[in-house]
N, CA and C atoms of all chains as a GROMACS GRO file, in nm:
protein
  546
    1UNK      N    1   0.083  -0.120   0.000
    1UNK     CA    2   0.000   0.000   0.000
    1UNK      C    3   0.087   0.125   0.000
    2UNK      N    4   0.068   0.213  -0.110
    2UNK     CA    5   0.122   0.361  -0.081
    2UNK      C    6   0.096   0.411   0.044
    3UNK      N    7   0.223   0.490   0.066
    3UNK     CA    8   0.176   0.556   0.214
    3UNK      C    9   0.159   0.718   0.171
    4UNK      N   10   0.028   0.722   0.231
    4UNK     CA   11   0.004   0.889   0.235
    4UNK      C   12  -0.003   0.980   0.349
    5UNK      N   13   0.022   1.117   0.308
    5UNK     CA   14   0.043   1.233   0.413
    5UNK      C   15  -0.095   1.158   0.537
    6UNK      N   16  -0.114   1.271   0.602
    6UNK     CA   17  -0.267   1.232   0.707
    6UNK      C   18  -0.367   1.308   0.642
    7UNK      N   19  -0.303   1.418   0.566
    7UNK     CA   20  -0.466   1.517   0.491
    7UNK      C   21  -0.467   1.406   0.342
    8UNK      N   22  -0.372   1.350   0.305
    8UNK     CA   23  -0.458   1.281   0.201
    8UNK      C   24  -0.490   1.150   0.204
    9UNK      N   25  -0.475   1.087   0.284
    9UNK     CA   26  -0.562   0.951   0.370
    9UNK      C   27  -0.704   1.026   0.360
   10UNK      N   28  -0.694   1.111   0.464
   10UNK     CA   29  -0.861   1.166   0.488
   10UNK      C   30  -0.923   1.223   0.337
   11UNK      N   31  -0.850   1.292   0.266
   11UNK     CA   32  -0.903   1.311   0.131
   11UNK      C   33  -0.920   1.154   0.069
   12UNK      N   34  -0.863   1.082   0.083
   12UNK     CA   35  -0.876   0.963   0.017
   12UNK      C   36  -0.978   0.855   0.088
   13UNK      N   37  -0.972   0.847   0.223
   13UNK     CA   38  -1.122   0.811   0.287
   13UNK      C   39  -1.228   0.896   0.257
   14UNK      N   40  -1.229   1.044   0.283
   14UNK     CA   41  -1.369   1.074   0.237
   14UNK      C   42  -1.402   1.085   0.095
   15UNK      N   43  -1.340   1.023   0.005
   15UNK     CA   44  -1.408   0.997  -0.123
   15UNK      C   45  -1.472   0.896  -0.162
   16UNK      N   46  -1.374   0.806  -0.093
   16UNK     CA   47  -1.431   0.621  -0.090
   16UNK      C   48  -1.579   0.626  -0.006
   17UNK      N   49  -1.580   0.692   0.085
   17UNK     CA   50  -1.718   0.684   0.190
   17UNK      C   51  -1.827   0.781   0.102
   18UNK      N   52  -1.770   0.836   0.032
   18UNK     CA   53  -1.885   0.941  -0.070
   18UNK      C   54  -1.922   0.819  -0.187
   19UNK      N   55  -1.832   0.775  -0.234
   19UNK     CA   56  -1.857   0.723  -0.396
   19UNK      C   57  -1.906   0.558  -0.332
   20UNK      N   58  -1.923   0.521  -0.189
   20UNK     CA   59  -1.943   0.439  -0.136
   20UNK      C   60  -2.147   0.436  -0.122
   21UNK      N   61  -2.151   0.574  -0.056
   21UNK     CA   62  -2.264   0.614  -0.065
   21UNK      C   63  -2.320   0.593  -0.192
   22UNK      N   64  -2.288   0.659  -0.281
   22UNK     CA   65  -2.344   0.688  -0.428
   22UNK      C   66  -2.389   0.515  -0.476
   23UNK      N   67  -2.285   0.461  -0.449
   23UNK     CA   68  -2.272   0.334  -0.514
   23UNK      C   69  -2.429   0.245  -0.458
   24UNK      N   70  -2.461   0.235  -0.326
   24UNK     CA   71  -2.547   0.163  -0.226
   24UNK      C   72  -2.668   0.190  -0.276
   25UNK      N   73  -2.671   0.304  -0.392
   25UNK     CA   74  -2.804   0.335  -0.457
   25UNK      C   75  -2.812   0.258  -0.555
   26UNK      N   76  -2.702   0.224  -0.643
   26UNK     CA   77  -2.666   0.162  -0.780
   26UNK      C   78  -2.691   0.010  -0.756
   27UNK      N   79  -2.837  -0.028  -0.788
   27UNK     CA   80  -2.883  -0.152  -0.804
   27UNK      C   81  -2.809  -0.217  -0.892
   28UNK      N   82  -2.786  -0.172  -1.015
   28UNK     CA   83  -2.697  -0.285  -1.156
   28UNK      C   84  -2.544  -0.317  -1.143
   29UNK      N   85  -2.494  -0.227  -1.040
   29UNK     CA   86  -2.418  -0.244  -1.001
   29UNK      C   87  -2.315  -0.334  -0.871
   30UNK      N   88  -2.180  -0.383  -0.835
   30UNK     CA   89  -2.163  -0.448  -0.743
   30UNK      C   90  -2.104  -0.330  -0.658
   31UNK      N   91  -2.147  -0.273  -0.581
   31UNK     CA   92  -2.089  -0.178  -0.470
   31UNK      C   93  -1.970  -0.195  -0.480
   32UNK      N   94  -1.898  -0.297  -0.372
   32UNK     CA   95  -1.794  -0.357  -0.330
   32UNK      C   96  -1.665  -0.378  -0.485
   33UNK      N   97  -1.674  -0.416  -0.571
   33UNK     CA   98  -1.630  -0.444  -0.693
   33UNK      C   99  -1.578  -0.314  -0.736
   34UNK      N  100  -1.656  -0.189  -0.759
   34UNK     CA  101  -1.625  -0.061  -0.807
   34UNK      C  102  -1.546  -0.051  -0.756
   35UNK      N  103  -1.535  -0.067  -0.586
   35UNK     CA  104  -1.467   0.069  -0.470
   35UNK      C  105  -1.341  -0.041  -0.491
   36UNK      N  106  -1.335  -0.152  -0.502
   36UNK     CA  107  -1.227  -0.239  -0.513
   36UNK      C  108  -1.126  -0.180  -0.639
   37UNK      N  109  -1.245  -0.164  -0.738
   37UNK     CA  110  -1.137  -0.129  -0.884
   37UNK      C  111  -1.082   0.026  -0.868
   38UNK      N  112  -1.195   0.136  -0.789
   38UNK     CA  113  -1.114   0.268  -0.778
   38UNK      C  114  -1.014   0.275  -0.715
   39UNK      N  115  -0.998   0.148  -0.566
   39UNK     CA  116  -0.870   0.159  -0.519
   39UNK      C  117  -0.763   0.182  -0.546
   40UNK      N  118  -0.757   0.047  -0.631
   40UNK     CA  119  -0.698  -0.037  -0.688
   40UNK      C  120  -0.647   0.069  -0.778
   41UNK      N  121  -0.681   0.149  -0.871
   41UNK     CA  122  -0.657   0.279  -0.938
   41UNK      C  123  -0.620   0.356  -0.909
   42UNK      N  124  -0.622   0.381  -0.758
   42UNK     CA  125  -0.586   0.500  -0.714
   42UNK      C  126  -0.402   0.454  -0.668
   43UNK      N  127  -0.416   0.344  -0.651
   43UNK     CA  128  -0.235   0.295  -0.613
   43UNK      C  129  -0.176   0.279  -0.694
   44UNK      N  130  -0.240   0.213  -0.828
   44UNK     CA  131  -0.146   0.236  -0.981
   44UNK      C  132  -0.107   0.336  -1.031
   45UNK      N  133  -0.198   0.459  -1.011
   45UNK     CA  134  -0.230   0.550  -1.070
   45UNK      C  135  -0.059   0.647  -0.965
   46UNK      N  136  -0.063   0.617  -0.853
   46UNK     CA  137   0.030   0.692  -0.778
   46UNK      C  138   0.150   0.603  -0.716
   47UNK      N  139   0.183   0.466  -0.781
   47UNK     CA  140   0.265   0.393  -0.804
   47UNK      C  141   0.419   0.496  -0.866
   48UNK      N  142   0.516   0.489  -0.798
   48UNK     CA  143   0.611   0.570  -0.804
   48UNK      C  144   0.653   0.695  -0.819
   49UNK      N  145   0.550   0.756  -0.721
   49UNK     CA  146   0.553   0.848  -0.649
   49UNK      C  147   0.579   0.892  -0.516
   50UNK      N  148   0.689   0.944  -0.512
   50UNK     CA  149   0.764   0.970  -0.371
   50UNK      C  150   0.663   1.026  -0.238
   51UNK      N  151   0.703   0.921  -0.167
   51UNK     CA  152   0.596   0.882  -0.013
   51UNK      C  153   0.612   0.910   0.062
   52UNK      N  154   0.606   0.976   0.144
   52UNK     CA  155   0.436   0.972   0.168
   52UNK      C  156   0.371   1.063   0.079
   53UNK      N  157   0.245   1.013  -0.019
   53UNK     CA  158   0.225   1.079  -0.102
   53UNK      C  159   0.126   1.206  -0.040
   54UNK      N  160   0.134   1.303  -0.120
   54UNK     CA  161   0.023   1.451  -0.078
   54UNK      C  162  -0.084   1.460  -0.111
   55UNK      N  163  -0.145   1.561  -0.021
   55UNK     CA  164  -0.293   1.600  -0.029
   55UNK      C  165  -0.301   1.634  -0.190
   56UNK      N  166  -0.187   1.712  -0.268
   56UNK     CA  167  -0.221   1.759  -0.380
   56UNK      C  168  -0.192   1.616  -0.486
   57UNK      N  169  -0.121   1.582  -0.492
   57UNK     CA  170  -0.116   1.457  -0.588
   57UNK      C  171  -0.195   1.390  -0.588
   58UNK      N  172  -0.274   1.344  -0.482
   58UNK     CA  173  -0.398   1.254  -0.434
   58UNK      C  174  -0.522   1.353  -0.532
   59UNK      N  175  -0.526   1.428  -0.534
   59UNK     CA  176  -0.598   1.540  -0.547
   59UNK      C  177  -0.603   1.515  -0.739
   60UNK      N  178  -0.474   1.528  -0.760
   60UNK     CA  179  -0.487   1.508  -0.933
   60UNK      C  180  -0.534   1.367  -0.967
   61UNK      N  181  -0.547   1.278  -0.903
   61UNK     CA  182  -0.590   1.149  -0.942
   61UNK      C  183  -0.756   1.145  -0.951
   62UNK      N  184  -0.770   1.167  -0.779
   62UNK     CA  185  -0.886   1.195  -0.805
   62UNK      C  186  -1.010   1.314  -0.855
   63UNK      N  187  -0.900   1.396  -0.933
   63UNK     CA  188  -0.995   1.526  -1.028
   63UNK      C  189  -0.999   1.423  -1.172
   64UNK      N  190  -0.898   1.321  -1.183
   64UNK     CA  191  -0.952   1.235  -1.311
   64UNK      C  192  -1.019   1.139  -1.303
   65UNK      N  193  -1.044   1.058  -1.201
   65UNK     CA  194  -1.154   0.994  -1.166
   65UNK      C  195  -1.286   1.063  -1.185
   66UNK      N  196  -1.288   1.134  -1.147
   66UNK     CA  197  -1.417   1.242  -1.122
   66UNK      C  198  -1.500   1.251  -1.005
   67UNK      N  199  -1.582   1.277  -0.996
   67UNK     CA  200  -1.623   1.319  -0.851
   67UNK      C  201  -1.732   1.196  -0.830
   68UNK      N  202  -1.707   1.194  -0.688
   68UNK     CA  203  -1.799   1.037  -0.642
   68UNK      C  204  -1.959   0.986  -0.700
   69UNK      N  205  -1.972   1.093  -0.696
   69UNK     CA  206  -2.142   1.116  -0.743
   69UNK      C  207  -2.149   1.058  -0.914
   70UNK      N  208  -2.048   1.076  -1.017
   70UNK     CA  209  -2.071   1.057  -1.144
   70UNK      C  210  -2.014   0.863  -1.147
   71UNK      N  211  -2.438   2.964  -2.478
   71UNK     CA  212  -2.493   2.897  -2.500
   71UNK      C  213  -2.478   2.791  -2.612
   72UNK      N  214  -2.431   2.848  -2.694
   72UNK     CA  215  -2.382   2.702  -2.811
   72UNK      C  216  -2.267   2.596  -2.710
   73UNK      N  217  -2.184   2.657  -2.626
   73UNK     CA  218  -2.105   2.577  -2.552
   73UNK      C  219  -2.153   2.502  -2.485
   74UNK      N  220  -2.290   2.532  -2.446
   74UNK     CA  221  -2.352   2.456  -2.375
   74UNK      C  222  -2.411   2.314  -2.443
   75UNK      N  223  -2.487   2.385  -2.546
   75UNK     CA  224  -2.566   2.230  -2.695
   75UNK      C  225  -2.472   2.173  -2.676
   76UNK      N  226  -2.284   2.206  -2.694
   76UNK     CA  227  -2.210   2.099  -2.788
   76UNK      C  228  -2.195   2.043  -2.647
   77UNK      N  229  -2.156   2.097  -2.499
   77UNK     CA  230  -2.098   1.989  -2.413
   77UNK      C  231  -2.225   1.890  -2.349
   78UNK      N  232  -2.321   1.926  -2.379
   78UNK     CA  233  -2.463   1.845  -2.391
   78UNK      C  234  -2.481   1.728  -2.451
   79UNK      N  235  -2.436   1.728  -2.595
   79UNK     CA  236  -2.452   1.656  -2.703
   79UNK      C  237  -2.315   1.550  -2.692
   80UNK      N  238  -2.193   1.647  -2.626
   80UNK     CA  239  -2.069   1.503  -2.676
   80UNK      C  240  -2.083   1.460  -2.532
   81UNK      N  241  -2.205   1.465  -2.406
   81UNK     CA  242  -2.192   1.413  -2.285
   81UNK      C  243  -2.239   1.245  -2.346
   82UNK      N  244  -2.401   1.292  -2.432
   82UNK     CA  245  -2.463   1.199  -2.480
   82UNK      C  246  -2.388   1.053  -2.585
   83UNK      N  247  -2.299   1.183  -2.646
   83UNK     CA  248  -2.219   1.002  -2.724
   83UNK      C  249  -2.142   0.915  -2.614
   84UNK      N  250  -2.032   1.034  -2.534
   84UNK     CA  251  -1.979   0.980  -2.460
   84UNK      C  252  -2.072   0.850  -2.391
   85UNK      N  253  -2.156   0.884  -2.325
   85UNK     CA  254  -2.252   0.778  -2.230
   85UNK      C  255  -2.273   0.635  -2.343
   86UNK      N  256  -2.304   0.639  -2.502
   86UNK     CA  257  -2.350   0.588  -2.584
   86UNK      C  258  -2.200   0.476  -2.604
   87UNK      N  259  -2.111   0.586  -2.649
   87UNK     CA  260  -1.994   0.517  -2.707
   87UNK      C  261  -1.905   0.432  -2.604
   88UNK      N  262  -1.949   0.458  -2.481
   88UNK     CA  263  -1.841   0.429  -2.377
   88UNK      C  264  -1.794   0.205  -2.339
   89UNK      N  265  -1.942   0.191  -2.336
   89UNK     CA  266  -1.950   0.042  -2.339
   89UNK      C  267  -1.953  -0.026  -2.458
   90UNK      N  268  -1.935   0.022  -2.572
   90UNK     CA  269  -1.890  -0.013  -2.731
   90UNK      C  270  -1.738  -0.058  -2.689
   91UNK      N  271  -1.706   0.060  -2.634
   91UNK     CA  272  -1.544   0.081  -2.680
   91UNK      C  273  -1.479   0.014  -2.503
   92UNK      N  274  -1.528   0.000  -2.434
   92UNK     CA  275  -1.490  -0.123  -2.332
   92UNK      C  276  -1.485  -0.260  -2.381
   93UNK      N  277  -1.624  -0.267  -2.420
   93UNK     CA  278  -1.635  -0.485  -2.479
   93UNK      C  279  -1.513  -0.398  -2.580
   94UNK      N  280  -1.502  -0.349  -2.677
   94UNK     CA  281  -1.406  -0.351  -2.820
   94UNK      C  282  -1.222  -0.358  -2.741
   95UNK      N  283  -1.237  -0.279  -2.620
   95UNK     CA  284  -1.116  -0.252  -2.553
   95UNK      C  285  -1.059  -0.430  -2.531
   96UNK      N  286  -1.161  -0.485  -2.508
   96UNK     CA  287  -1.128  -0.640  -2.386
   96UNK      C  288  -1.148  -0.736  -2.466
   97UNK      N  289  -1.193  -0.715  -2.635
   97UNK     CA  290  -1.194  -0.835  -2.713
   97UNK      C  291  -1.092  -0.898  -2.715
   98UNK      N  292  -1.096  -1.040  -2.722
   98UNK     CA  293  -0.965  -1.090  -2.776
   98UNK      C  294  -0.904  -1.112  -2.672
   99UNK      N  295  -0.895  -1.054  -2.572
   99UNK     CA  296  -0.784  -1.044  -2.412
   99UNK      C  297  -0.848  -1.068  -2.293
  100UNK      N  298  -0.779  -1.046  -2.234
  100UNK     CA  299  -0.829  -1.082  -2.056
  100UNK      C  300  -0.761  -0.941  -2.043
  101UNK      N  301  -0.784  -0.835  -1.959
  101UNK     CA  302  -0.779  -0.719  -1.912
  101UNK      C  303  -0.797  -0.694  -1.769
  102UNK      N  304  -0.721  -0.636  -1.693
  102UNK     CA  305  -0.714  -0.554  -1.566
  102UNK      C  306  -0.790  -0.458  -1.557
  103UNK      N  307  -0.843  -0.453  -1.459
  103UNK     CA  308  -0.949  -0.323  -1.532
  103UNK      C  309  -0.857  -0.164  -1.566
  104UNK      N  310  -0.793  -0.168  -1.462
  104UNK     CA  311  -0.718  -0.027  -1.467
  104UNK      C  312  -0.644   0.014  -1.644
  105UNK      N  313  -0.574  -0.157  -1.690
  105UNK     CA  314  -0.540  -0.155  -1.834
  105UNK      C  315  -0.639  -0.102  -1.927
  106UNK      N  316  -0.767  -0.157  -1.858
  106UNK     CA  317  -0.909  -0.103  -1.955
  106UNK      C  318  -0.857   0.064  -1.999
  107UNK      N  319  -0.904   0.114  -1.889
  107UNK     CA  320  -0.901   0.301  -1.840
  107UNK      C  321  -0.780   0.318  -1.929
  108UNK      N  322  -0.664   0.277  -1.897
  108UNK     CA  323  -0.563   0.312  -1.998
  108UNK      C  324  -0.545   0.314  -2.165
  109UNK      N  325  -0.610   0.213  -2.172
  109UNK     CA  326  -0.652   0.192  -2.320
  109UNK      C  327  -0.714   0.330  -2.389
  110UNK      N  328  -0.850   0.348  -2.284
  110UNK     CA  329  -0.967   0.408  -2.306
  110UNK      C  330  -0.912   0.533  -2.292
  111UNK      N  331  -0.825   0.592  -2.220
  111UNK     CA  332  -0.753   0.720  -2.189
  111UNK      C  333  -0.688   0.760  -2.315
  112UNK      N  334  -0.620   0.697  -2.456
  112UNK     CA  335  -0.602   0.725  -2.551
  112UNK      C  336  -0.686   0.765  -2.689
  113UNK      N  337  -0.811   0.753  -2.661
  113UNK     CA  338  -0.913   0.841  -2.740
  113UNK      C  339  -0.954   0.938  -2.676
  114UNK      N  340  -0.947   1.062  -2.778
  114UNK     CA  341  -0.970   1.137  -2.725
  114UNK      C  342  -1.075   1.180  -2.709
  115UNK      N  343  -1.143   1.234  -2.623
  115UNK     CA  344  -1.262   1.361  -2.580
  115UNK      C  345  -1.364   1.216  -2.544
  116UNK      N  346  -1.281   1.056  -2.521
  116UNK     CA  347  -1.445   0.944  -2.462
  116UNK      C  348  -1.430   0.951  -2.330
  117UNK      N  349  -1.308   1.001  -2.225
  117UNK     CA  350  -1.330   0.975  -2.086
  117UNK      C  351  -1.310   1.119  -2.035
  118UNK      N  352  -1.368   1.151  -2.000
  118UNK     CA  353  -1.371   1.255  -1.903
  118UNK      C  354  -1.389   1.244  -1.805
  119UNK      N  355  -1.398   1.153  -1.707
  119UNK     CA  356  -1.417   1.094  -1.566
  119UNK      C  357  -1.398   0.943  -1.563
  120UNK      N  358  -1.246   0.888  -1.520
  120UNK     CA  359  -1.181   0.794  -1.568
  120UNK      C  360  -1.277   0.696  -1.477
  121UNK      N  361  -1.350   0.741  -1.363
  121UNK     CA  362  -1.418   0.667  -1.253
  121UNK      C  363  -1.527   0.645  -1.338
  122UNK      N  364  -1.573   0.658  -1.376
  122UNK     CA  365  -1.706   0.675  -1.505
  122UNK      C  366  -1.694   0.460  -1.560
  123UNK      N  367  -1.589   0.430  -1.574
  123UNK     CA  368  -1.513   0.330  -1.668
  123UNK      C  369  -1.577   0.169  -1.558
  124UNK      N  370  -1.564   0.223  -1.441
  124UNK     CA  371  -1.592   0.088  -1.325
  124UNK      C  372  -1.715   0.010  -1.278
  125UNK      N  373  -1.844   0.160  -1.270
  125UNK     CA  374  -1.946   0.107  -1.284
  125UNK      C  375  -2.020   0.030  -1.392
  126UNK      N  376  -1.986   0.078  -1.507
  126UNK     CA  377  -1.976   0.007  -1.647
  126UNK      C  378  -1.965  -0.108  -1.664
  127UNK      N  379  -1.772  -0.126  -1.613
  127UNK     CA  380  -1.785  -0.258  -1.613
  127UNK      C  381  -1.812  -0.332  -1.528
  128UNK      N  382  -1.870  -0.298  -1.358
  128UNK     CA  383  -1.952  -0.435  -1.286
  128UNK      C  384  -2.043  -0.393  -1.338
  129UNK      N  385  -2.154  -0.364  -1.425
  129UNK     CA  386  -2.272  -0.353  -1.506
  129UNK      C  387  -2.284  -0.467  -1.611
  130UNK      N  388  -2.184  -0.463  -1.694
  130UNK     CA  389  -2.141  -0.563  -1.793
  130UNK      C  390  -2.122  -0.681  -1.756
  131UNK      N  391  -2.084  -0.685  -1.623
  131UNK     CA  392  -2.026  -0.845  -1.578
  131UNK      C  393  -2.156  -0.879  -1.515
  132UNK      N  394  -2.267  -0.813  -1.450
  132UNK     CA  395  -2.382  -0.862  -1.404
  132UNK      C  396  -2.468  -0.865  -1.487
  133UNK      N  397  -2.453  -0.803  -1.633
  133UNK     CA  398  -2.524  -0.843  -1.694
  133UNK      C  399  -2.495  -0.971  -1.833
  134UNK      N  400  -2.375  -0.996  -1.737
  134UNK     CA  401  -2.305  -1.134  -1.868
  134UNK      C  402  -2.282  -1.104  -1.988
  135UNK      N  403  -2.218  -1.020  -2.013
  135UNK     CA  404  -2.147  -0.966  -2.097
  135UNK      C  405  -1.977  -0.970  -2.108
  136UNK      N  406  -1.950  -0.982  -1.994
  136UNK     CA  407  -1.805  -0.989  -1.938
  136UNK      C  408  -1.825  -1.120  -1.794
  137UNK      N  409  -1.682  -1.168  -1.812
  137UNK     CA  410  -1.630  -1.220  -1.677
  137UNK      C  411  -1.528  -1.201  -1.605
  138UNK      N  412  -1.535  -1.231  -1.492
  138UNK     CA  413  -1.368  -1.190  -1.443
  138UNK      C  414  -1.338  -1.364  -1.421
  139UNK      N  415  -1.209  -1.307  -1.391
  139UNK     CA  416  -1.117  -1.430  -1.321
  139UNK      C  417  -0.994  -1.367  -1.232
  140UNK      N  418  -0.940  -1.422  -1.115
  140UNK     CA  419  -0.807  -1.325  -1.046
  140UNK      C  420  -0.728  -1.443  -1.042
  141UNK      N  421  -0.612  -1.383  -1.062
  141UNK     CA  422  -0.446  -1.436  -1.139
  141UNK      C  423  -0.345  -1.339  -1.012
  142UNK      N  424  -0.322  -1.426  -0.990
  142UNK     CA  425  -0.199  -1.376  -0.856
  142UNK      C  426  -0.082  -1.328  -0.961
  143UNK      N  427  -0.102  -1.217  -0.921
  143UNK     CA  428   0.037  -1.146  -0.964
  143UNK      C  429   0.166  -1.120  -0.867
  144UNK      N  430   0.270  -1.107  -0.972
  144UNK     CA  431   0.400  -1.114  -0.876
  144UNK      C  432   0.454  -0.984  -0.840
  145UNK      N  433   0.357  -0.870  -0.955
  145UNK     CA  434   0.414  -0.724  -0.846
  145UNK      C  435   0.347  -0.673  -0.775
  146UNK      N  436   0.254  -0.827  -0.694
  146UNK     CA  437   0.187  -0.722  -0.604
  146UNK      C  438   0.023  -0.840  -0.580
  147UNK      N  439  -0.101  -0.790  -0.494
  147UNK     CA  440  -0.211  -0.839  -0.484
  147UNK      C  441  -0.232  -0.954  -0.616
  148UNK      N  442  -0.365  -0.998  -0.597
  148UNK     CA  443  -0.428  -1.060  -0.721
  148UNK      C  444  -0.496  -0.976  -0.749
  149UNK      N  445  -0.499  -1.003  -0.899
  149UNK     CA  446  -0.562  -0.871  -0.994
  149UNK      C  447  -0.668  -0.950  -1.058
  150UNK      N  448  -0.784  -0.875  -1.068
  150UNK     CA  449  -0.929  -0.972  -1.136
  150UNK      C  450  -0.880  -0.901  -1.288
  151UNK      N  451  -0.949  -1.010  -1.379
  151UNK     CA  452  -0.901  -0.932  -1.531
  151UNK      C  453  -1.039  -0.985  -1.572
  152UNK      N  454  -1.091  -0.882  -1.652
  152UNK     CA  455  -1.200  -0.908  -1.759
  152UNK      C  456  -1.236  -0.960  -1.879
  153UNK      N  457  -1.288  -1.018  -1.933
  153UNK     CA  458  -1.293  -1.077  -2.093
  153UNK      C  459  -1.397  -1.121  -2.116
  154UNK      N  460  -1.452  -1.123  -2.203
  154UNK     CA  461  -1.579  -1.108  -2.283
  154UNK      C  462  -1.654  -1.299  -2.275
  155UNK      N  463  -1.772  -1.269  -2.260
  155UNK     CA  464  -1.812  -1.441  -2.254
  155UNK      C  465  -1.893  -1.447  -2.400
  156UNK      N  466  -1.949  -1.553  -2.431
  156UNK     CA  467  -1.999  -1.604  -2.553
  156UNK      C  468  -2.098  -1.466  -2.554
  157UNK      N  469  -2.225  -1.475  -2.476
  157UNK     CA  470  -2.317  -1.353  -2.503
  157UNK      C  471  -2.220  -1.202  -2.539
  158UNK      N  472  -2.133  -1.158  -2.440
  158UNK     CA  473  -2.054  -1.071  -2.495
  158UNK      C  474  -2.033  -1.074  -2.642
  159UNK      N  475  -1.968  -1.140  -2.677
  159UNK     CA  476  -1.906  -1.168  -2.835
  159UNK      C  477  -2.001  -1.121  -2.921
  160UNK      N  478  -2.090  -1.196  -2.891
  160UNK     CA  479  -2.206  -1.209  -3.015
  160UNK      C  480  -2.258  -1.072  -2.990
  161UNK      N  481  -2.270  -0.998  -2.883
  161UNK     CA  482  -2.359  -0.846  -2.861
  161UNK      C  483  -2.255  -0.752  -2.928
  162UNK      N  484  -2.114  -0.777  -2.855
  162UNK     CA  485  -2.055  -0.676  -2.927
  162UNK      C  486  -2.036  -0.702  -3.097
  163UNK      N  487  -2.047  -0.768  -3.136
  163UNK     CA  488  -2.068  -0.804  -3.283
  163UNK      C  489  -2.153  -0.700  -3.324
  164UNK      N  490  -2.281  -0.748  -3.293
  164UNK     CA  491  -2.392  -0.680  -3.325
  164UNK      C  492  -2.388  -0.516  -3.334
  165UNK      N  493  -2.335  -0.495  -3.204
  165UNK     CA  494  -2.262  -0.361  -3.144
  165UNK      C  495  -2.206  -0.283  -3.290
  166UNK      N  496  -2.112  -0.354  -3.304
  166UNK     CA  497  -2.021  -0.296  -3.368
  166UNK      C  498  -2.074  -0.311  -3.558
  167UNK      N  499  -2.153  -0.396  -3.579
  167UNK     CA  500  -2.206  -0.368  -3.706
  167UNK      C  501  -2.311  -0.254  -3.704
  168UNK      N  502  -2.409  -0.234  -3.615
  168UNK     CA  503  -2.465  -0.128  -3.581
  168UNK      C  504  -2.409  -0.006  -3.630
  169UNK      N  505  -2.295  -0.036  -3.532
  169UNK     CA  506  -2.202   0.117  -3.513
  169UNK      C  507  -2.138   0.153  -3.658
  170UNK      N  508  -2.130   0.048  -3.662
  170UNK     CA  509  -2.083   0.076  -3.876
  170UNK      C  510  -2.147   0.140  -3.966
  171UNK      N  511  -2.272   0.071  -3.947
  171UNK     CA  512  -2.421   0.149  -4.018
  171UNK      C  513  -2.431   0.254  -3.953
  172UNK      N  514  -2.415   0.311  -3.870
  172UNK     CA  515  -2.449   0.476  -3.811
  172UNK      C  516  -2.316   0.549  -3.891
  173UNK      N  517  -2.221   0.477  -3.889
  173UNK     CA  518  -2.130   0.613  -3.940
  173UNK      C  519  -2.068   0.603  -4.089
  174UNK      N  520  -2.167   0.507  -4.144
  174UNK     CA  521  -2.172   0.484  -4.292
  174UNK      C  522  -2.293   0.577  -4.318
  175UNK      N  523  -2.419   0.584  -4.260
  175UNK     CA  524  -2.503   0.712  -4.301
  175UNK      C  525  -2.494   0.776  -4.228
  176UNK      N  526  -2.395   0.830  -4.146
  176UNK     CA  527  -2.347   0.984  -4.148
  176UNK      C  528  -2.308   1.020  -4.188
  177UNK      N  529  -2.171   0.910  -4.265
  177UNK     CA  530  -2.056   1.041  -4.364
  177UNK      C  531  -2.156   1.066  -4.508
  178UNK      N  532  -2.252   0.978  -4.530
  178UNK     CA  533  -2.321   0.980  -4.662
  178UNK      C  534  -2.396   1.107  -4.631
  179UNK      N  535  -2.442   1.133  -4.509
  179UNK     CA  536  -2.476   1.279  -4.483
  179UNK      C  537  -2.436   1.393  -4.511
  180UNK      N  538  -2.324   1.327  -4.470
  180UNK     CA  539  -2.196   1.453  -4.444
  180UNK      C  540  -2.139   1.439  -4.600
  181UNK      N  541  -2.197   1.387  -4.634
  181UNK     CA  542  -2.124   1.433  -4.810
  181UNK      C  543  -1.958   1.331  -4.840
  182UNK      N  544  -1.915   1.278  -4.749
  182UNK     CA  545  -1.815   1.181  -4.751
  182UNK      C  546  -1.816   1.058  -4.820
   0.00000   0.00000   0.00000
């Protein structure tokens, strides 16, 4: 697991608990499966990047993800 | 306001074109999903919200279109990879002759 600052853990928990929410509505969908694959994206995505990674780098990953809700 | 029609209108293909070009991404292969996004990240103006790409595909896989399978990898976790099942095949077929006929009478539209 990448290790991140403490403001971007919490940026990075409160997105998972947002797009977590969003998801619990999404009948066609597998909740659990998504939040598995955004993880999972979010550590590739910041895979050799000098660690503890930041609030702002965390930040560019998830402005390309897009926001929890979409 | 015209900025508005056009980012209106390419929201709509986007949504249209997006699960074309996933099954088309994973034909033939077994895929990671994240490899998917990467793929899909090289056309331009289809992802604009790379998170957009996940619900899609557990959509596809519950609706048997896709399967997974997880393969222990050696740099790291097991990784589930995606690939298309018999119903897949045959839809995206269909898919994609469809998609032929739409942009065979468009360019005939378009004077091409």
């Amino acid at each position: 697991m990448i290790e991140l600052t403490h403001n971007a853990q919490k940026s990075l928990d409160d997105y998972l608990r947002q797009a977590r929410a969003y998801l619990r509505g999404a009948k066609s969908v597998d909740a659990a499966e998504v939040e598995q694959n955004i993880s999972e994206h979010i550590q590739n995505e910041l895979e050799g990047a000098a660690e503890p990674v930041s609030a702002d780098e965390l930040e560019t990953v998830l402005k390309k993800l897009g926001s929890p809700e979409q | 306001m015209e900025n508005q029609f056009l980012d209106n209108w390419a929201t709509q293909i986007r949504k249209g074109m997006l699960e074309l070009c996933i099954l088309n991404a994973i034909k033939g292969t077994s895929l990671y999903g994240y490899d998917i996004v990467r793929r899909l990240r090289s056309i331009d103006g289809l992802v604009i919200s790379e998170g957009t790409i996940y619900p899609i595909l557990s959509r596809l896989r519950r609706e048997g279109f896709v399967q997974t399978t997880i393969t222990e990898s050696s740099e790291g976790p097991a990784r589930k990879y995606y690939e298309l099942t018999s119903k897949g095949k045959q839809t995206l077929s269909r898919m994609n002759d469809y998609w032929q006929d739409v942009k065979t009478g468009t360019n005939a539209l378009k004077g091409e």
